[in-house]
N, C-alpha and C positions, 0 to 999 in steps of 0.2 A: 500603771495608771495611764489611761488613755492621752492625748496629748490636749485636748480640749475642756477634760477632767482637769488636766494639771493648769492650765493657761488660768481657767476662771479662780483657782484656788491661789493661783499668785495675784491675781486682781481684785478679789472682792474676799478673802480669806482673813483678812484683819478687821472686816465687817461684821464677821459671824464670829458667835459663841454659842458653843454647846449649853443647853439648856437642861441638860443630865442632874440631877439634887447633888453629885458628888463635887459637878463642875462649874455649876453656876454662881453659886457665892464666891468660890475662890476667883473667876474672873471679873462678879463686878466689884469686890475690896478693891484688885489691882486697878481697875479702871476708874474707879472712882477716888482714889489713891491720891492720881497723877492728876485729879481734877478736870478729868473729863465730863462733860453732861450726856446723859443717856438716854434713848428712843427706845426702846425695848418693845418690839415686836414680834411674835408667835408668827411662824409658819400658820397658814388658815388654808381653808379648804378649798380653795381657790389655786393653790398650790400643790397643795396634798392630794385632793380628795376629802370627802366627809369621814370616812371611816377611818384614816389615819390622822386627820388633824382632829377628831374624838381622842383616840389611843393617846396619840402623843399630849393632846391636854388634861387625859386623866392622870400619865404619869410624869406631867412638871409639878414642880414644886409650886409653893403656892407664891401667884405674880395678883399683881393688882390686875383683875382682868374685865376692867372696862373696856367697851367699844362703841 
């Protein structure tokens, strides 16, 4: 893993959750758990690109997805 790859993943890596249908319930129970409050924000195309932030929101799970 590149060294810049690795630096931003020790830094902001406890920010992120995977938004995968397998993975996403299991981590907000754990976080909502320990009574955390949550911001829950999609990658958007600002980020992506329009064509990938399409993909990636046809295959999340369903999120309340106001903006």
């Amino acid at each position: 893993m590149p060294i810049a790859r690795w630096a931003l993943k020790i830094l902001i890596g406890h920010l992120i959750i995977d938004a995968s249908e397998n993975k996403l319930a299991s981590s907000l129970r754990r976080l909502t758990k320990r009574g955390d409050q949550l911001n829950i924000n999609l990658l958007g195309e600002a980020v992506l690109g329009d064509e990938e932030a399409d993909r990636r929101l046809a295959g999340s799970p369903s999120v309340d997805r106001e903006g």
